[in-house]
C-alpha positions, 0 to 999 in steps of 0.5 A: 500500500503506498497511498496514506491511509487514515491512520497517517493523519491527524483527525482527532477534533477535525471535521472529516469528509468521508466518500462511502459508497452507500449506493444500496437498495431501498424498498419502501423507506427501508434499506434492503441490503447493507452490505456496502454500508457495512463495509465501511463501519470499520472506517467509520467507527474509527473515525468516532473512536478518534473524536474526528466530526465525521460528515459521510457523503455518497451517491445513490442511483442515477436520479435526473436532479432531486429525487426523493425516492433515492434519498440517502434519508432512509440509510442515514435512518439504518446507519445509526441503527448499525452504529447504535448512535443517531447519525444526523441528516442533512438534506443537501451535501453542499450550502447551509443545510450541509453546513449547519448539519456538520458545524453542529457535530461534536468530537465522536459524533456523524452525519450523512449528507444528502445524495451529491448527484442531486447536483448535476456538477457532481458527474462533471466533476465541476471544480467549485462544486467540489471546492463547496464539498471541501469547504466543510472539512479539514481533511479527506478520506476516500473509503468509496473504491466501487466509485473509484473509478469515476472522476465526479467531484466527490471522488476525485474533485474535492481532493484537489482542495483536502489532503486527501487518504484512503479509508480501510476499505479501500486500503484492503481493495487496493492491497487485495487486487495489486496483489491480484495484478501486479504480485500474484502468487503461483499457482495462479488462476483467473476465472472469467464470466458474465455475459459480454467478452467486450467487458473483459477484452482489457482483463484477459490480455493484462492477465493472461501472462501474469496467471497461469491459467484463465478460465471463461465461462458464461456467455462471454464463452460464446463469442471464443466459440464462433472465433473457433468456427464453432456453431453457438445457436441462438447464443449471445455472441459479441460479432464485433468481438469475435476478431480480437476473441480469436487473436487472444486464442492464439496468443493463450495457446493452452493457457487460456480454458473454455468450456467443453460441455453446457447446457442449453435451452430454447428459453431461460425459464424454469419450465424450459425444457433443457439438455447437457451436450458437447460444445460444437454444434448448438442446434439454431433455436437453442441457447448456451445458458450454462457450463456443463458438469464435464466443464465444472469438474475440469475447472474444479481440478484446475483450482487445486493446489492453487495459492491465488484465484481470482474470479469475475463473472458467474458461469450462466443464468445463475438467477434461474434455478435450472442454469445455476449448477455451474456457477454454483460448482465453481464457486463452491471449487473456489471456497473449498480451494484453499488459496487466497480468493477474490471475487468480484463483480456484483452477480459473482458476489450474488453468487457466492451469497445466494450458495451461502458461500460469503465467509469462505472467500477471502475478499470480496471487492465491493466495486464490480467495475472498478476492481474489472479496471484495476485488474485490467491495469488501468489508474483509478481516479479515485486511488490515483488523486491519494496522497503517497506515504 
């Protein structure tokens, strides 16, 4: 780690500007999963315990000016339920009612300040927005890395103006995906999924030569199927891909693994009927929907005797039961791997959740496109604007 952390400055009786990712989903007032505000109380309670005066800003969804249904209110609400002390709430991140609501806090104690893409200066990353985010602190702390890779005001602008530091969750995504990047340890394997192979292009060729293997499942697989000749039915298949598919099929050589089974249907559907067949000859009308059972067991064997696996992307329509078995295989391969494990992506962390699989993975990035960005060996804005130790 070479950013500053918020262990390196002095925050004790100072008003603090803290960038968390509370962009989670709210149903009828209530927030519906936590897990991205969680991920931040450690960096919040230590901000507490240190008598810093504490003002958390986030954004939440895509709203088109004021919104009230995507209101940071409600999670304001469940914060101070997590940390067992009312958290105020201040009903816009800039001018008086942010001002007033961050002058009031006393050493120890937090606010939440409204959603910062209400203003639209926010994703344009506007320089006196940001400079009216920084005028209501001394210091900065970035704690948001699933945001870290846009250039809004409130990740990257404000910290023109702060001495800005990482919080400990970005500190922990930084050290986990560098390793992942830049110092693997061997045996090394890479898991790739999802639909669209243009989403991953960057990643596979970045680290197609750091791992030692890269495994492709989902439909992304489909697009290296045509670059082989290969018939795929109905699938999704990416054409304008399929040129640079068959490119890196031939720099991979056996380095890189594609499924040799799956299963197909007509419809993704419970009630579809369904059939488990070789690649090669997808009958038209018909659609890769998942890795097969050959496909799981060589990709499990892969694993073993790994130190590092990384995995992006499910292996099919996890979300129907029918087309799950292999992304549920994997990732119960990558649980029981017994190598450091990183999973990223949000269907991915769907995955290992929905199979109860959470706490046998030993990082879970809460920033699906930005960990794609690191892995891919591009700079993050957000990380980048740090200041170094």
């Amino acid at each position: 780690m070479t950013k500053k952390t918020v262990r390196d400055v002095q925050v004790a009786g100072w008003q603090t500007l803290v960038r968390v990712d509370f962009n989670v989903p709210i149903k009828e007032g209530k927030v519906r999963d936590d897990t991205r505000i969680r991920a931040s109380l450690p960096t919040i309670q230590y901000l507490i315990d240190q008598g810093a005066m504490t003002a958390l800003c986030s954004h939440l969804g895509r709203p088109k000016g004021v919104d009230p249904a995507l209101s940071l209110a409600p999670v304001a609400e469940h914060l101070g339920t997590l940390l067992g002390k009312p958290v105020r709430f201040a009903a816009d991140c800039v001018g008086p009612l942010a001002e007033n609501a961050v002058a009031e806090l006393k050493p120890g104690e937090v606010a939440l300040l409204e959603n910062t893409r209400f203003h639209p200066e926010e994703e344009k990353n506007d320089p006196a927005f940001a400079q009216r985010l920084a005028m209501l602190a001394k210091i900065y702390v970035d704690d948001a890395f699933g945001s870290a890779h846009r250039a809004h005001a409130s990740t990257e602008g404000v910290a023109h103006y702060l001495p800005a530091v990482a919080g400990f969750l970005m500190e922990e995504e930084i050290e986990y995906l560098d390793r992942a990047a830049n110092h693997p340890d061997h045996p090394y394997v890479v898991i790739l999924g999802g639909a669209k192979i243009s989403d991953k292009i960057g990643v596979i060729r970045n680290l197609l030569h750091k791992a030692d293997r890269v495994l492709i499942g989902g439909g992304m697989a489909n697009t290296f199927f045509r670059a082989q000749g290969l018939k795929t039915g109905d699938s999704l298949v990416e054409p304008e891909s399929v040129p640079e598919a068959r490119q890196l099929l031939e720099e991979a050589k056996d380095r890189l693994g594609l499924p040799e089974d799956v299963v197909i249907a007509q419809e993704a559907k419970v009630e579809a009927a369904r059939r488990e067949m070789a690649v090669g000859d997808i009958p038209d009308g018909w659609k890769i929907l998942d890795i097969g059972p050959r496909t799981v067991k060589r990709y499990a064997e892969a694993l073993r005797g790994t130190r590092l696996v990384v995995w992006n992307g499910p292996m099919g329509m996890f979300e129907v039961a029918p087309f799950a078995k292999g992304t549920e295989g994997l990732a119960r391969a990558v649980a029981g791997s017994g190598a450091t494990t990183i999973v990223g992506g949000g269907d991915s962390v769907a995955a290992i959740a929905q199979f109860g699989l959470t706490d046998k993975i030993t990082h879970i990035s809460t920033g699906g496109g930005a960990s794609l960005e690191f892995l891919e060996g591009k700079i993050l804005p957000g990380v980048a604007i740090l200041q170094d130790r």
